[in-house]
C-alpha positions as CSV (number, residue, x, y, z in Angstrom):
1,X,-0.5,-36.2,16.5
2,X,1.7,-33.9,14.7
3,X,1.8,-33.3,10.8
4,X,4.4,-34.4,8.5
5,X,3.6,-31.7,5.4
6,X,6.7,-32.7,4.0
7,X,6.8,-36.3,4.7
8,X,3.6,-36.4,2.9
9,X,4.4,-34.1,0.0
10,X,6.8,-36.5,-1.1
11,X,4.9,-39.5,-0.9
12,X,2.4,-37.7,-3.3
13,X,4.9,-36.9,-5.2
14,X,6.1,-40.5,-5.7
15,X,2.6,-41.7,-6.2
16,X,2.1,-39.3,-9.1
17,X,4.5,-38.7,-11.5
18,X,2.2,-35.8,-12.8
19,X,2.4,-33.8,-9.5
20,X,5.3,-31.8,-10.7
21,X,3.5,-31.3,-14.1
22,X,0.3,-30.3,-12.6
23,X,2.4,-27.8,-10.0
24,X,4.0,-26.2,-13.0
25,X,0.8,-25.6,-15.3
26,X,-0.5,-24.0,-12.2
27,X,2.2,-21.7,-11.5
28,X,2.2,-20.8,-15.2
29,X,-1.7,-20.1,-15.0
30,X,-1.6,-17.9,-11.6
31,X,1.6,-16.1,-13.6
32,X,-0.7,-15.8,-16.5
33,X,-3.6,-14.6,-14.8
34,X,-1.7,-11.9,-12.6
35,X,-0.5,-10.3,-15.7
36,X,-3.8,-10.0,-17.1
37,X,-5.4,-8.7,-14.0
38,X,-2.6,-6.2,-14.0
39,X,-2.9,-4.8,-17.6
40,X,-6.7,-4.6,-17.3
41,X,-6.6,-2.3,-14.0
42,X,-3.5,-0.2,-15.6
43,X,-5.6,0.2,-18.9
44,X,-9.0,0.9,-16.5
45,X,-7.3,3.1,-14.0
46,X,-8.7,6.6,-14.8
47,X,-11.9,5.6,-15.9
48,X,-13.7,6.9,-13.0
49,X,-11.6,9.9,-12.5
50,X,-14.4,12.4,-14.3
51,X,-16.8,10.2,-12.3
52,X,-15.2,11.9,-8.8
53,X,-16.3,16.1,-10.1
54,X,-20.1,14.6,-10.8
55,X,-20.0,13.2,-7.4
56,X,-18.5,16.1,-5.4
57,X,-21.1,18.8,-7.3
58,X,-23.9,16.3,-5.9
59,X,-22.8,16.4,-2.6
60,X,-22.5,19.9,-2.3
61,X,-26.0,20.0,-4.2
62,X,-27.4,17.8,-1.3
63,X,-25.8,19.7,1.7
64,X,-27.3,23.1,-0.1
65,X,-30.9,21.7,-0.7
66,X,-30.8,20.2,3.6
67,X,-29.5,23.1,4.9
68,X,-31.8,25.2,2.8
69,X,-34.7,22.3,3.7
70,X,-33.6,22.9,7.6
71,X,-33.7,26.5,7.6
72,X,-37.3,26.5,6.1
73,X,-39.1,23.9,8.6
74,X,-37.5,25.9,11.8
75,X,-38.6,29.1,10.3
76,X,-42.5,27.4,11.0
77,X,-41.9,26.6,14.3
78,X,-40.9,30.6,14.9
């Protein structure tokens, strides 16, 4: 059995005469709701940027304190 999208498309649309409304309100919400997604993530888009130096000097904190940590427990075993 094969499908007739289009074929039944219409017969919706014949059946409702709001179809075409409800199609347009919906593009005009998804256009809507792209532009606000948009301005929020331009207007949010360096928020985290200081966030990036406090996570690098961590890092580097970490690998210091391990390597430090390492050195220490094979100095027992010597």
């Amino acid at each position: 059995m094969t499908a007739d999208y289009a074929g039944e498309r219409e017969s919706v649309i014949a059946a409702s005469s709001g179809y075409n409304a409800l199609e347009t309100d919906l593009s005009k919400a998804i256009t809507a709701d792209q532009a606000v997604f948009e301005s929020a993530a331009s207007s949010g888009s360096g928020t985290l940027g200081p966030l990036a130096w406090v996570v690098i000097v961590t890092a580097v904190l970490m690998a210091l304190g391990s390597a430090w940590a390492i050195t220490r427990r094979l100095a027992e075993y010597r």
